[in-house]
Phi, psi and omega in degrees: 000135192258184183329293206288353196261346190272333193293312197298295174325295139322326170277354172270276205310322168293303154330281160340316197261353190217031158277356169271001175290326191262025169268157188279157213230041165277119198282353190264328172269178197271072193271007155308003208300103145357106176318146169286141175269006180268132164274020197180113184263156200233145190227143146255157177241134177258157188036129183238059173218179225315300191288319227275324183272345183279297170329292179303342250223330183256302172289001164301319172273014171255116184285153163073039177207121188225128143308098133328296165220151191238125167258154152185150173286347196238102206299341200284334194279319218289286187327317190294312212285319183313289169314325196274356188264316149008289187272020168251001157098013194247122208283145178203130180291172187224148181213137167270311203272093198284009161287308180302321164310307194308312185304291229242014174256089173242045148230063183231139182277315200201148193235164210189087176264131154222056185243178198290158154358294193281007194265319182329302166300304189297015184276282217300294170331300177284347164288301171295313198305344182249049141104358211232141223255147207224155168205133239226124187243145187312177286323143179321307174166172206280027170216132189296330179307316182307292200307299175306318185294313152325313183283335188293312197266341148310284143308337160254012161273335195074032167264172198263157190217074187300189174197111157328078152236053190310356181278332151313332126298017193256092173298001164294324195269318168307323175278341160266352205253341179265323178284298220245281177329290170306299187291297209255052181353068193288347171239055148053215144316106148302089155285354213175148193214139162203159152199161201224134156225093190273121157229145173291147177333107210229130165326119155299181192266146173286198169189148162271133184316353189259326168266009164316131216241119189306129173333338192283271208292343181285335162325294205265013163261339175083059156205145208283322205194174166316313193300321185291311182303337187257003163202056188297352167304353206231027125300090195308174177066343184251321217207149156275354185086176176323326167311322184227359157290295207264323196291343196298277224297298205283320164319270124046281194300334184285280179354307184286320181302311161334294180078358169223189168291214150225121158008290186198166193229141141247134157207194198203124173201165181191178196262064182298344207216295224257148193231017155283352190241177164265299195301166181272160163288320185247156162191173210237111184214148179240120175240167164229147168279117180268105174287192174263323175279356192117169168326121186228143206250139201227105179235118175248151158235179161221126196221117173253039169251339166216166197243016160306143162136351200053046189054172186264118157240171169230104159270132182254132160236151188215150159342325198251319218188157167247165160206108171268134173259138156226164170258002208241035218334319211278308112056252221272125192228153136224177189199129165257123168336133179301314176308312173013186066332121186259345187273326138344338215228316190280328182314326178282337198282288232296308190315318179109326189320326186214142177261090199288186205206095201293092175275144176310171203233121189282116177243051136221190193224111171281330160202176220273297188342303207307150178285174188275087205342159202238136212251141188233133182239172177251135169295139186236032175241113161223172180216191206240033175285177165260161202309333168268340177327284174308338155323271185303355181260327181296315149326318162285318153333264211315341171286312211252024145096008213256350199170174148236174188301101185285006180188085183251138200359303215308302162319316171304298182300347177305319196291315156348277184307297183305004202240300168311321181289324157322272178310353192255332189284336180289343191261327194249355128086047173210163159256129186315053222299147167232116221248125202288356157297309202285352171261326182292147204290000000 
């Protein structure tokens, strides 16, 4: 069997065997759901903008699932989705208002929000309250109160409530995190967390002048001017900043990975580059983990002045091993420690679990101190979706009773909170206790 046919081979049999390892195990949803009698779930999309276009582009590849109708408040968007899904032979109704979608759409099963930040709760809310199963995109919303509410309405309706945190659904990340972490504790004590999302200097965004949206309507949507509407991330009140575009998703990954929360957070960020917006650009943040073995320091930045730094990961390090993660597969690594169990270590190879990966042999030394080169395997699980896909298919399983929610409100919101908190330790520029009451929603 050569390289591409054992990759190829493991990622089936690894996908198989262990996506039912990464459903969420919440005592708060409703996971009792009655198979569906639907051949076809009828979907709406709220917001057609950057994510909202990232979304379609993955649900479009999912048989038993139809679009219906498209929202935005901003007719340039509404038109592009509109003509593009036209030439996909796929017909759709168009709404600037989603009350109005809600009135007049009554065969729609799940709604798809993908608008800024502060509208996901009065969106998210309002959607369970009529009946309808909702997924959602990260952030939950630019207030933790927004966020808790969300979760509220959520039980008390009983419809399913997903949360864009799609890497929970990354069957690369379930097979290490269930196989490798979990089983054959391949990185020994969890000491250090670390991750990163670096991007380079990027132009805010324009609009075309024939479609600037009258001051009245940008008014009654809650936004001061154009500029804002179109680059509502770096707005308080509108967006969380770099912390909750990027930091969102791998933070998330500590949490999960982890499996509990963290004690307290310090950081440190500012408005280092850019002086038109309100959230800062770079930020720095140190959380601590309370483990079973002891403490473990969880360090992330995010930096939008350079795109240095070796792309965006999450790396676990422990006494025996590492595992570095991506969503970027070129990315995603482990290593192993000289201390290791090397018969161990081979066992997991025979197992499929690990791949070794043959490095030159270092033949010098810069000082006596330094460890022993760290011997790298590959992870063998890979798969070829686009990154939300797979998300958004656990989300339609859990309606038609096939599965559960792998990141449902209630889960979500812990990684949430600790996200909000992040940012308040960049403003009062101390660190920060965090109380395992205080997170649940």
């Amino acid at each position: 069997m050569n390289r591409r046919e054992f990759i190829s081979t493991t990622a089936v049999a690894g996908a198989a065997m262990l996506l039912e390892a990464c459903k969420s195990d919440s005592g708060e949803q409703k996971a009792v759901i009655k198979k569906s009698s639907l051949n076809t779930i009828n979907v709406a999309l709220i917001g057609y903008g950057e994510e909202g276009q990232v979304l379609l582009e993955s649900f479009l590849n999912i048989e038993g699932v139809r679009l219906v109708a498209l929202c935005d408040i901003w007719e340039y968007h509404r038109g592009e989705g509109e003509r593009y899904l036209q030439k996909l032979g796929n017909e759709v109704r168009v709404y600037e208002n989603y009350e109005d979608l809600l009135a007049k759409e009554k065969d729609l099963q799940a709604v798809l929000i993908a608008t800024p930040d502060f509208c996901h709760a009065p969106m998210t809310n309002t959607c369970l309250k009529a009946g309808l199963h909702v997924y959602c995109e990260k952030m939950m919303s630019n207030t933790i109160e927004g966020a808790r509410s969300m979760v509220q309405t959520m039980r008390e309706t009983g419809k399913l409530l997903q949360i864009g945190h799609q890497r929970r659904s990354n069957p690369r990340y379930v097979f290490a995190l269930n196989k490798l972490l979990h089983d054959a504790q391949f990185c020994g004590r969890l000491t250090a967390v670390q991750g990163q999302w670096n991007r380079a200097v990027k132009e805010d965004f324009g609009w075309p002048k024939k479609y600037e949206m009258p001051a009245t309507m940008l008014t009654k949507y809650g936004y001061k001017d154009m500029h804002q509407f179109r680059n509502w991330r770096w707005y308080k009140g509108l967006g969380g900043g770099p912390l909750s575009d990027l930091g969102a998703h791998q933070i998330d990954i500590f949490n999960w990975w982890l499996g509990t929360t963290p004690k307290s957070v310090v950081a440190s960020g500012g408005l280092d580059y850019f002086k038109n917006h309100d959230w800062y650009d770079n930020a720095m943040v140190i959380y601590e983990y309370p483990l079973a073995q002891g403490v473990a320091r969880a360090f992330y930045q995010v930096q939008t002045t350079t795109s240095a730094g070796g792309g965006y990961f999450e790396t676990f390090m422990g006494d025996d091993g590492t595992i570095k993660m991506s969503e970027d597969p070129s990315l995603c690594a482990i290593y192993r420690e000289a201390r290791a169990d090397a018969v161990s270590w081979d066992d997991l190879a025979q197992k499929g679990y690990v791949r070794a990966i043959p490095i030159p042999v270092d033949a010098t030394k810069v000082d006596v101190r330094e460890t022993a080169q760290l011997a790298q395997y590959e992870i063998p699980v890979f798969f070829n979706k686009p990154p939300h896909q797979s998300h958004l298919e656990n989300f339609f399983n859990t309606i038609r009773g096939t599965a559960k929610l792998n990141c449902p409100g209630d889960e979500a919101f812990t990684s949430e909170y600790v996200i909000h908190k992040a940012n308040e330790a960049v403003g009062v520029e101390k660190k920060l206790l965090i109380t395992s009451e205080e997170v649940k929603a």
